[in-house]
N, C-alpha and C positions, 0 to 999 in steps of 0.2 A: 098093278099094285093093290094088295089087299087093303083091309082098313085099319088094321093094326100099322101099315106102312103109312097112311093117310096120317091118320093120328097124330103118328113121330114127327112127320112132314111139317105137320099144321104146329106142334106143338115148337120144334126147331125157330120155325118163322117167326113165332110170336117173344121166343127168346131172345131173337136177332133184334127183332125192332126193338123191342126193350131196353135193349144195350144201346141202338141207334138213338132213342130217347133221352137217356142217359146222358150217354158222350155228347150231344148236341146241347142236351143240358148246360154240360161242363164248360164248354168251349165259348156257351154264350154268355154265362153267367159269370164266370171266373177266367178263364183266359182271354175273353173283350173286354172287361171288364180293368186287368190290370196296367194296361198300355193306358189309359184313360189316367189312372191313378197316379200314374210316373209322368205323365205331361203335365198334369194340376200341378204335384208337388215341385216338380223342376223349373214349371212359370211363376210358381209364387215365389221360390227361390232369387228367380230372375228379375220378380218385381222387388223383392226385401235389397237385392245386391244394388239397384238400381236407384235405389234411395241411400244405400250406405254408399255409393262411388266404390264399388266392390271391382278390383282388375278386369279387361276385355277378358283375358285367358281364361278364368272361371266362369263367366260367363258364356264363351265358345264351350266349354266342356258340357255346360248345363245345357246348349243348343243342340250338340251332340246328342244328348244321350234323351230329350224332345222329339227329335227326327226318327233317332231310331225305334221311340216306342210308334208312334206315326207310321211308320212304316212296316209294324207289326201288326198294330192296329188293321191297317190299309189289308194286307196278306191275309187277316181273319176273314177280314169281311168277304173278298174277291171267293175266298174257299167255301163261304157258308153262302155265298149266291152262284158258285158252283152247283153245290148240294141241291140247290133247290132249282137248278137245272137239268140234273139226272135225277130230282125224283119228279118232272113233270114230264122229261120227254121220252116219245113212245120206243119202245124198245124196236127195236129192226135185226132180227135172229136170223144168223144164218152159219152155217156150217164154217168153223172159223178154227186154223189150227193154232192151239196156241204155244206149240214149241216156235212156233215161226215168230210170233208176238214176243214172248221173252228173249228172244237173241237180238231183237229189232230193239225193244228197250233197254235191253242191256248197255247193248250199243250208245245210247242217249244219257243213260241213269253213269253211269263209272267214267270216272275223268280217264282222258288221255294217256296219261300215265298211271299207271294204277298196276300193284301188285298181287288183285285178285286170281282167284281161280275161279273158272266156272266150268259147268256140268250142265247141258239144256239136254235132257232126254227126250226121244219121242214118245209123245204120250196121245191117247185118243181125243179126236176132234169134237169141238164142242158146238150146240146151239147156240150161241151166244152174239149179241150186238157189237160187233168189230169193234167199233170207237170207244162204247164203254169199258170192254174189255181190257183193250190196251192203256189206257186209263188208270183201271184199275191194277193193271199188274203194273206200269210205272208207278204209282201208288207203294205199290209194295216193295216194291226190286229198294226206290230208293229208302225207305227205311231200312231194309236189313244190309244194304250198304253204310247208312249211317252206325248200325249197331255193329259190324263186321269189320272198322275199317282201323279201331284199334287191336283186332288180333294179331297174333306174328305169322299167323300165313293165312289171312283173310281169303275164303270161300263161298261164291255162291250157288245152289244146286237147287234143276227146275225139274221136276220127276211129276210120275204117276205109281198110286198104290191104293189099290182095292175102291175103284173110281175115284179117287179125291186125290185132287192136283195136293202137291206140294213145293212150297220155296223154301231153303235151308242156306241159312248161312252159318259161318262162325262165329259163337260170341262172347268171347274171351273179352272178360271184363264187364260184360252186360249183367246186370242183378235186374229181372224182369219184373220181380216180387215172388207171394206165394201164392196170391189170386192170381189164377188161370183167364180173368174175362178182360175182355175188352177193352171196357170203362178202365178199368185198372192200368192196363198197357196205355189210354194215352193219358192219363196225370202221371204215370212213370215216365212216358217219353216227354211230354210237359215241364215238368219237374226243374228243367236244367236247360244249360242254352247248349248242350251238346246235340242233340237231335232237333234241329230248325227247322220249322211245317211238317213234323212227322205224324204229332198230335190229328192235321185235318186228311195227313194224306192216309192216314188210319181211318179216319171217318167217309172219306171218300170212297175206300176199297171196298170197306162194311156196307154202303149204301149202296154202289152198283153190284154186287154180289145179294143183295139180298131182294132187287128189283129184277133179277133173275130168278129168284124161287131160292136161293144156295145160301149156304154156313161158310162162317170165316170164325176160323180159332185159328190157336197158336199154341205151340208146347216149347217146353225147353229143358236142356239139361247144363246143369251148372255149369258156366265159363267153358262151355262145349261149342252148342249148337242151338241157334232158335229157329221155329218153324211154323211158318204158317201153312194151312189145310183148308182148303175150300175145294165146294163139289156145284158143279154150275148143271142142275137136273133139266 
């Protein structure tokens, strides 16, 4: 690698973490933050109803919807001391296929019944830490099952093109935005309760892909297809 290749290299990484900064940002400051928000205002609710003799049933509703920020909350947390478990532990590389790894997750990530298609092509063997790997492409698989699972003939396809793995699925009905980065992808998949942990498992893919040396983006073409491209060097 010459040093015009170094450069791009070094410059690549310092783009990646930056978005990893970012999204860690987001995720602690505003998506921890609002589960917090929703339990305050539903206990004060509970203490106001409690003094007016306010029905059991409104009260069950308000317990409801306390639990499930709780448990939102809980799911932040468990992902961000994930995070800080693959960015301490030591990477262990070793020649790892991962057409074998995505049929393996696949297997895991798509319910029982399911009207997907999928496509695992062989593609070239990588250096890479088996567990994070797999990891990271559960990570992935099951987001663009969430975004692929309202299309009418939901697809998903695991290739190689010009060294840089690709996952493709179909995303008929997905509006990604028109920023192309990261950050952007998880306050869009954030956004809504249609995509559930997709926001950390975007940040997880991002972090062991980049504790490897590699890039993680994504392209899309409208109500087509979305795709993510990562190269593990």
């Amino acid at each position: 690698m010459n040093n015009a290749d170094d450069t791009t290299a070094l410059q690549t990484q310092i783009a990646l973490m930056e978005q990893l900064q970012e999204m860690l940002l987001y995720m602690i400051t505003h998506e921890l933050r609002t589960p917090v928000m929703t339990i305050m205002g539903f206990t004060d609710i509970l203490l106001s109803d409690s003094q007016n003799g306010t029905g059991l049933a409104q009260s069950q509703s308000h317990l409801e919807r306390i639990r499930s920020a709780a448990q939102r909350q809980n799911a932040i947390i468990q992902g961000l001391q994930q995070i800080a478990s693959l960015q301490r532990h030591p990477l262990d590389l070793t020649t790892t296929n991962l057409s074998e790894v995505v049929s393996a997750e696949l297997v895991k990530v798509l319910p029982q019944q399911h009207r997907f298609q999928t496509r695992v092509s062989q593609v070239s063997s990588a250096q890479a830490d088996a567990n994070m790997t797999s990891a990271a492409l559960h990570a992935l698989l099951s987001i663009l099952t969430m975004i692929s699972q309202r299309a009418s003939l939901p697809s998903i396809e695991f290739g190689e093109k010009d060294k840089t793995y690709y996952l493709r699925a179909s995303s008929e009905g997905f509006d990604s935005g028109a920023e192309h980065t990261l950050p952007m992808l998880l306050r869009r998949l954030q956004s809504g309760i249609d995509f559930p942990g997709a926001g950390m498992n975007l940040l997880i893919a991002a972090t062991i892909v980049h504790r490897h040396g590699g890039d993680l983006r994504f392209s899309t073409t409208i109500n087509q297809t979305f795709t993510f491209e990562f190269n593990l060097p």
